[in-house]
C-alpha positions as YAML, in Angstrom:
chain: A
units: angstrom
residues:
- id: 1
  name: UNK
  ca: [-9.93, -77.11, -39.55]
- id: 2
  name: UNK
  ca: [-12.73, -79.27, -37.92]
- id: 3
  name: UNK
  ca: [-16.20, -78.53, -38.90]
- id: 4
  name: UNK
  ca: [-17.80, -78.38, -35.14]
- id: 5
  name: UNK
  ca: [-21.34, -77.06, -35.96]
- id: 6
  name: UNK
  ca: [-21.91, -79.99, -38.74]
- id: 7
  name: UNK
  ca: [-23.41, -77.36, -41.22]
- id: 8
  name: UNK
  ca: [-21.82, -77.25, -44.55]
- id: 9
  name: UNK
  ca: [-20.03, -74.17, -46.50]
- id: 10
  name: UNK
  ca: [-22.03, -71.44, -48.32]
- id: 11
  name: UNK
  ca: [-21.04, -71.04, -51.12]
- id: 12
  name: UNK
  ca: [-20.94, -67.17, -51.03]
- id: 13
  name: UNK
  ca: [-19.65, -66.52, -47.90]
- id: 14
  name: UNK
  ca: [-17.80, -69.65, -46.89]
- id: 15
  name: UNK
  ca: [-19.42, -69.48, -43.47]
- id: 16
  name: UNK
  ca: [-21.10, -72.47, -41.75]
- id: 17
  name: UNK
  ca: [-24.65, -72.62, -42.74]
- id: 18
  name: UNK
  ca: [-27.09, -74.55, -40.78]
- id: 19
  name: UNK
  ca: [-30.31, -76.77, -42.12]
- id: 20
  name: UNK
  ca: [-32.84, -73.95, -40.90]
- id: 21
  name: UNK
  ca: [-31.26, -71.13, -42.92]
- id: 22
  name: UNK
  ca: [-29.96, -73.30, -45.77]
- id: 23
  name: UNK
  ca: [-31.31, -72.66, -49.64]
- id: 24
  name: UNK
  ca: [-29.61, -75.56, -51.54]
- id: 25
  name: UNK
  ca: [-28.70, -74.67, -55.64]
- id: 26
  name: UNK
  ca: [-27.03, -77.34, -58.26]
- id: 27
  name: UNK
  ca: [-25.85, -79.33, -55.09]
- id: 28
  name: UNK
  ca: [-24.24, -75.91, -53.42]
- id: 29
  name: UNK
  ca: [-25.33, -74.64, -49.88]
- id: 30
  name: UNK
  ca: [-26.06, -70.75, -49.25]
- id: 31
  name: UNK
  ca: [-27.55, -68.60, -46.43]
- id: 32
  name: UNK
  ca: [-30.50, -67.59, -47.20]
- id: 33
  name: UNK
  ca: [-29.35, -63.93, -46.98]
- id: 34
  name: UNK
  ca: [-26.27, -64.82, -49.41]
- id: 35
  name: UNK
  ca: [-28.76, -66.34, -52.24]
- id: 36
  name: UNK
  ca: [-28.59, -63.09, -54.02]
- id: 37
  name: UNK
  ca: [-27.60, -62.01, -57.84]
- id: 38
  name: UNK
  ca: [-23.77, -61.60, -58.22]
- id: 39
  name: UNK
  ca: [-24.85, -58.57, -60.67]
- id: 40
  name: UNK
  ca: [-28.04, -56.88, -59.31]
- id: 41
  name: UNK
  ca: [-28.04, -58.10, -55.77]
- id: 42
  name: UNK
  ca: [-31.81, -58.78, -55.45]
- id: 43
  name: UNK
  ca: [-32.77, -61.67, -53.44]
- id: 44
  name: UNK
  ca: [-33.23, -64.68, -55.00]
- id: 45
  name: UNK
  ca: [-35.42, -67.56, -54.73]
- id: 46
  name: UNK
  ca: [-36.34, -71.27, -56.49]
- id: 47
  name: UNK
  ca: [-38.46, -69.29, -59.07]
- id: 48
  name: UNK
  ca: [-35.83, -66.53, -59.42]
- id: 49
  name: UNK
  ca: [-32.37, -68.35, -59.71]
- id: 50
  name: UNK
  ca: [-30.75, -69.23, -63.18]
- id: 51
  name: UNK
  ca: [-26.95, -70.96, -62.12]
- id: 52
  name: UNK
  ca: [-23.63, -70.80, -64.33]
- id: 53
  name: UNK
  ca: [-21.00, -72.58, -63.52]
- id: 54
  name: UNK
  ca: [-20.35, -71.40, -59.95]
- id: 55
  name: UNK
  ca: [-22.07, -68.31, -60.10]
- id: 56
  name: UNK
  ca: [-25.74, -67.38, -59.70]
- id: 57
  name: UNK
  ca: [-28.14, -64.94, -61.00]
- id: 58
  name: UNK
  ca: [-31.61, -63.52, -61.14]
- id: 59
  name: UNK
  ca: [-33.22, -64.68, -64.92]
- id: 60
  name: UNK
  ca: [-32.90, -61.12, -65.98]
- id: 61
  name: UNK
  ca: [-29.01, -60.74, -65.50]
- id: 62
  name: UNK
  ca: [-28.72, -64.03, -66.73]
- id: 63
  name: UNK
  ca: [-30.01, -63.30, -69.78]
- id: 64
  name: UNK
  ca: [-28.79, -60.11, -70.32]
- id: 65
  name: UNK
  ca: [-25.18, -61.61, -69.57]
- id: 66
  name: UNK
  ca: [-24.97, -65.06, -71.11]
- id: 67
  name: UNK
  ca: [-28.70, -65.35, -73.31]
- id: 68
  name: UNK
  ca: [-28.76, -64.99, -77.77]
- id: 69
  name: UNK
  ca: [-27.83, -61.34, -78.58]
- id: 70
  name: UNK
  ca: [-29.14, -59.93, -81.65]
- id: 71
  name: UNK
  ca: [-32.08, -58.66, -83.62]
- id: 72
  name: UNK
  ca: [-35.53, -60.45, -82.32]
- id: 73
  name: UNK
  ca: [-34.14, -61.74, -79.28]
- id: 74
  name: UNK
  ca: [-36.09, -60.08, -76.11]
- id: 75
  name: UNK
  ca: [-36.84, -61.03, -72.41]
- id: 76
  name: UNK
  ca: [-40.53, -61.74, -72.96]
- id: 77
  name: UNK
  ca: [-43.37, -60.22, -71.04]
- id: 78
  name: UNK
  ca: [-42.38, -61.43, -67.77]
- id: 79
  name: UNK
  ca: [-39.08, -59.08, -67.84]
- id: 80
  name: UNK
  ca: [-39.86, -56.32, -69.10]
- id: 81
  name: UNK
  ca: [-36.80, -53.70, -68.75]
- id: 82
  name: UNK
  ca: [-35.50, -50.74, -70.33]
- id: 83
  name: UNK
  ca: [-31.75, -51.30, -68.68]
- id: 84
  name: UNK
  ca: [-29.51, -51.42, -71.43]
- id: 85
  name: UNK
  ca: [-27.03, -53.34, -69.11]
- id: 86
  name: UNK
  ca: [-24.32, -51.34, -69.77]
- id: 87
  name: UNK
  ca: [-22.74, -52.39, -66.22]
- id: 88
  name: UNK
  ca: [-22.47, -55.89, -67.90]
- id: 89
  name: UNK
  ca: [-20.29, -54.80, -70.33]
- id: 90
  name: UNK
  ca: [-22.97, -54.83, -72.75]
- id: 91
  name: UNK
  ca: [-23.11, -51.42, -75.18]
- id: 92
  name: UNK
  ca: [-26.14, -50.43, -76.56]
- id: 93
  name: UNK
  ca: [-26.99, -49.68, -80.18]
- id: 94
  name: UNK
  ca: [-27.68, -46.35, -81.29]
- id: 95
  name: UNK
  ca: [-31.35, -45.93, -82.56]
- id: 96
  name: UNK
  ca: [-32.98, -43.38, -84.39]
- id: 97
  name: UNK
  ca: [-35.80, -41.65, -82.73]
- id: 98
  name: UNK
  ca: [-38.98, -42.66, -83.14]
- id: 99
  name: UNK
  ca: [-42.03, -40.33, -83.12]
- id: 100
  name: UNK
  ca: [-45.21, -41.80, -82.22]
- id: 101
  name: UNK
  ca: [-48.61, -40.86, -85.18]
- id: 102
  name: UNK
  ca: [-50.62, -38.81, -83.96]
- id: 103
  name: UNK
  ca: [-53.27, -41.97, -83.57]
- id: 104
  name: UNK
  ca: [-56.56, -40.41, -81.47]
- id: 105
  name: UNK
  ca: [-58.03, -43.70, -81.65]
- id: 106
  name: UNK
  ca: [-55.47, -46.58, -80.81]
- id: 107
  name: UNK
  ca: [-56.79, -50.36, -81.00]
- id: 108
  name: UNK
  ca: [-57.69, -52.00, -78.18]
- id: 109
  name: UNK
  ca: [-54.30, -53.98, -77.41]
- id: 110
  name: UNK
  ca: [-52.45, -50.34, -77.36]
- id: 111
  name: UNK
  ca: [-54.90, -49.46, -75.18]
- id: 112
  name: UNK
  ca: [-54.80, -52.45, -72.44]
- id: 113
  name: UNK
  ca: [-51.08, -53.06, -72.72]
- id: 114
  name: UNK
  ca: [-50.04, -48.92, -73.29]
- id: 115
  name: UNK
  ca: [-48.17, -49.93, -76.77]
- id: 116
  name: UNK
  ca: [-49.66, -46.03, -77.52]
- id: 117
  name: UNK
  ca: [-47.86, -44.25, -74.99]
- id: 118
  name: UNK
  ca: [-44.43, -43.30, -75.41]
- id: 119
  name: UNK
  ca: [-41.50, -42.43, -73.21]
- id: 120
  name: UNK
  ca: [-40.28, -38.98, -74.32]
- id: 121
  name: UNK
  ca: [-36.64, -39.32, -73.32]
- id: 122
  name: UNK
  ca: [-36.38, -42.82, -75.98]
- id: 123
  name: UNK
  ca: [-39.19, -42.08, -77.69]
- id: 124
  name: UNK
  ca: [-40.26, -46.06, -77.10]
- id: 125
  name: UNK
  ca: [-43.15, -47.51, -76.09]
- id: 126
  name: UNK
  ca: [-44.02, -47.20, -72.11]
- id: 127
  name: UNK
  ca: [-45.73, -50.38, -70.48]
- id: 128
  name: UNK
  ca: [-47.79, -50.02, -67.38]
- id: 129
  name: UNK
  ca: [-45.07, -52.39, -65.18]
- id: 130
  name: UNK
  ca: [-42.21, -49.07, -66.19]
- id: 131
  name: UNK
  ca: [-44.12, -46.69, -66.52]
- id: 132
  name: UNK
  ca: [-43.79, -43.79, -64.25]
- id: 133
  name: UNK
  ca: [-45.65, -40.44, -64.71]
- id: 134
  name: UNK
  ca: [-43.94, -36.65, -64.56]
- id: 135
  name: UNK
  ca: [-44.69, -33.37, -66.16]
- id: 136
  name: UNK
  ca: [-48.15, -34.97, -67.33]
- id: 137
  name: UNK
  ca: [-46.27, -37.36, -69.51]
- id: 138
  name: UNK
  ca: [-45.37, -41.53, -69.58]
- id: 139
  name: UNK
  ca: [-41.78, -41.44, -68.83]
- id: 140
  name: UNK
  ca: [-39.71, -45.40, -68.06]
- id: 141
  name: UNK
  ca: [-38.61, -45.67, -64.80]
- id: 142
  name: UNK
  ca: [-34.86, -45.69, -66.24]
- id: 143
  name: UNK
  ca: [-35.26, -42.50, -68.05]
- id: 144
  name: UNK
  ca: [-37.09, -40.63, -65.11]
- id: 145
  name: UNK
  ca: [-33.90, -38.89, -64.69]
- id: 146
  name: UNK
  ca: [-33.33, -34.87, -64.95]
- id: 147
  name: UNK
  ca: [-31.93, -33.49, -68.35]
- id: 148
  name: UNK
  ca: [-29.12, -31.81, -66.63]
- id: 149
  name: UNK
  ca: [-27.72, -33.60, -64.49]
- id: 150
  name: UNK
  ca: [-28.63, -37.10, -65.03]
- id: 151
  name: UNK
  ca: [-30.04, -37.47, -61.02]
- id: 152
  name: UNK
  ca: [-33.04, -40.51, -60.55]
- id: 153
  name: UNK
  ca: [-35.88, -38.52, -60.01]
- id: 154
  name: UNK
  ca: [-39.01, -39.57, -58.05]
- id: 155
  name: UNK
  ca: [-42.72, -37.91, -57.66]
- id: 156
  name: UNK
  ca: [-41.42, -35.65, -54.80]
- id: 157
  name: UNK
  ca: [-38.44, -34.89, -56.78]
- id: 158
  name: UNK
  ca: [-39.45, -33.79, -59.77]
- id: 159
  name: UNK
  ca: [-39.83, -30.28, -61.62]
- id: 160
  name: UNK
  ca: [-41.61, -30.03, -65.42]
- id: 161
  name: UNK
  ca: [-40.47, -27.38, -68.13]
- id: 162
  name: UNK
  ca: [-41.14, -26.98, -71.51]
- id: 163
  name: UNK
  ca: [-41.84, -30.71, -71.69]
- id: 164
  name: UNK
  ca: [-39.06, -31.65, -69.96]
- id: 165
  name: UNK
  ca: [-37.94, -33.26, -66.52]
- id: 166
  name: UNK
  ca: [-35.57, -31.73, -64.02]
- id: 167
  name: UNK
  ca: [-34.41, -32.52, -60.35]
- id: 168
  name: UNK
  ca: [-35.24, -29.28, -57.73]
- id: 169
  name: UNK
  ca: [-31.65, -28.41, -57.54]
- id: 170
  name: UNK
  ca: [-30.76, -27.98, -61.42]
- id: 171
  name: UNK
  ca: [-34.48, -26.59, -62.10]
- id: 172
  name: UNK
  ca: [-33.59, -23.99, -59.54]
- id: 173
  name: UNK
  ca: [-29.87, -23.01, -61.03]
- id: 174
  name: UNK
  ca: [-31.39, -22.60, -64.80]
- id: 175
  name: UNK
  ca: [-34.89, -21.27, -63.84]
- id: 176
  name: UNK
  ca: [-35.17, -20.35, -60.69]
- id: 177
  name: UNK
  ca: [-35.13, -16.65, -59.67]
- id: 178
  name: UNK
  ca: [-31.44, -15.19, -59.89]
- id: 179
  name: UNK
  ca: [-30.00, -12.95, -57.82]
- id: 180
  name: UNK
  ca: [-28.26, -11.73, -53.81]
- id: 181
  name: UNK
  ca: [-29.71, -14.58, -51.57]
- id: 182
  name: UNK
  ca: [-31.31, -16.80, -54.07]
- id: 183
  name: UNK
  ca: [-27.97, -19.21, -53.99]
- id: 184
  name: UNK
  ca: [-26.82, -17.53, -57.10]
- id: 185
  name: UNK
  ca: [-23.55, -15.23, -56.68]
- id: 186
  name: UNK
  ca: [-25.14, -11.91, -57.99]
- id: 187
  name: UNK
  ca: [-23.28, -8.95, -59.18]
- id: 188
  name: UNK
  ca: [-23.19, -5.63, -57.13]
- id: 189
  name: UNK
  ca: [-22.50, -2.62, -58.90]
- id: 190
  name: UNK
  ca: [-21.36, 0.42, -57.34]
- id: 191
  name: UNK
  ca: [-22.56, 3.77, -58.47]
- id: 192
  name: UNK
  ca: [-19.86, 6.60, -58.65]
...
């Protein structure tokens, strides 16, 4: 089939790409809107991009899918993430939970880089770039979730009890009020 419009192939889509929407990677032509991570799908940029073979990812994915894998090996400060990557195929080691000392006076690193706060679903350390804050208490952004049910929860979202994190609907079904017309299915009983 002729190639009419003079624009070469992306290398995502197979469509014609022209020069003014082109992003060029290890001699490969994309749309701009087709330069995206084959596992995350964020956008991706000349900063962003980390190629194998054919296929392209953001650095994280990359090295969560193809970087060392052991004890010691981490993403570094400029990636921090609590994603296990279990959508990679990756399985995640079972840890014992760790309780944070009851330290009133943390140094001053812990206190610039929150190494003293921890997440109380992991019990790990919470970072200012994850952190997200519910019930009065540094949760990570991954295990902002309800107990129950397992929902993402957000600010608006979110219910506290006992310590614990819940979504509206589930906080509602366990603690809510119970009864006719409170979306429970309440017992009548009939007096003889």
């Amino acid at each position: 089939m002729p190639n009419w419009g003079g624009g070469a192939k992306c290398s995502a889509c197979e469509k014609t790409v022209y020069h003014a929407e082109e992003i060029q990677c290890n001699g490969r032509s994309f749309h701009k809107t087709c330069f995206i991570c084959m596992v995350c799908r964020k956008a991706l940029d000349s900063t962003t991009v980390a190629a194998h073979e054919s296929e392209i990812y953001c650095k994280t994915c990359y090295g969560k899918k193809y970087g060392p894998k052991g004890y010691g090996y981490g993403q570094g400060a400029g990636a921090l993430s609590s994603d296990p990557g279990e959508h990679l195929g990756i399985q995640p080691q079972e840890s014992k939970p760790h309780r944070p000392t009851a330290n009133s006076n943390p140094n001053k690193f812990a206190q610039k880089f929150g190494g003293s706060e921890r997440c109380p679903r992991c019990s790990k350390a919470v970072y200012a770039a994850e952190k997200v804050m519910g019930g009065g208490k540094p949760w990570h952004k991954t295990c902002f979730r309800c107990a129950l049910c397992g929902k993402s929860l957000e600010s608006t979202t979110v219910t506290d009890k006992d310590g614990e994190i819940y979504c509206k609907v589930c906080y509602a079904k366990n603690f809510g009020p119970k009864g006719m017309g409170l979306g429970n299915l309440g017992a009548v009983e009939e007096k003889q």
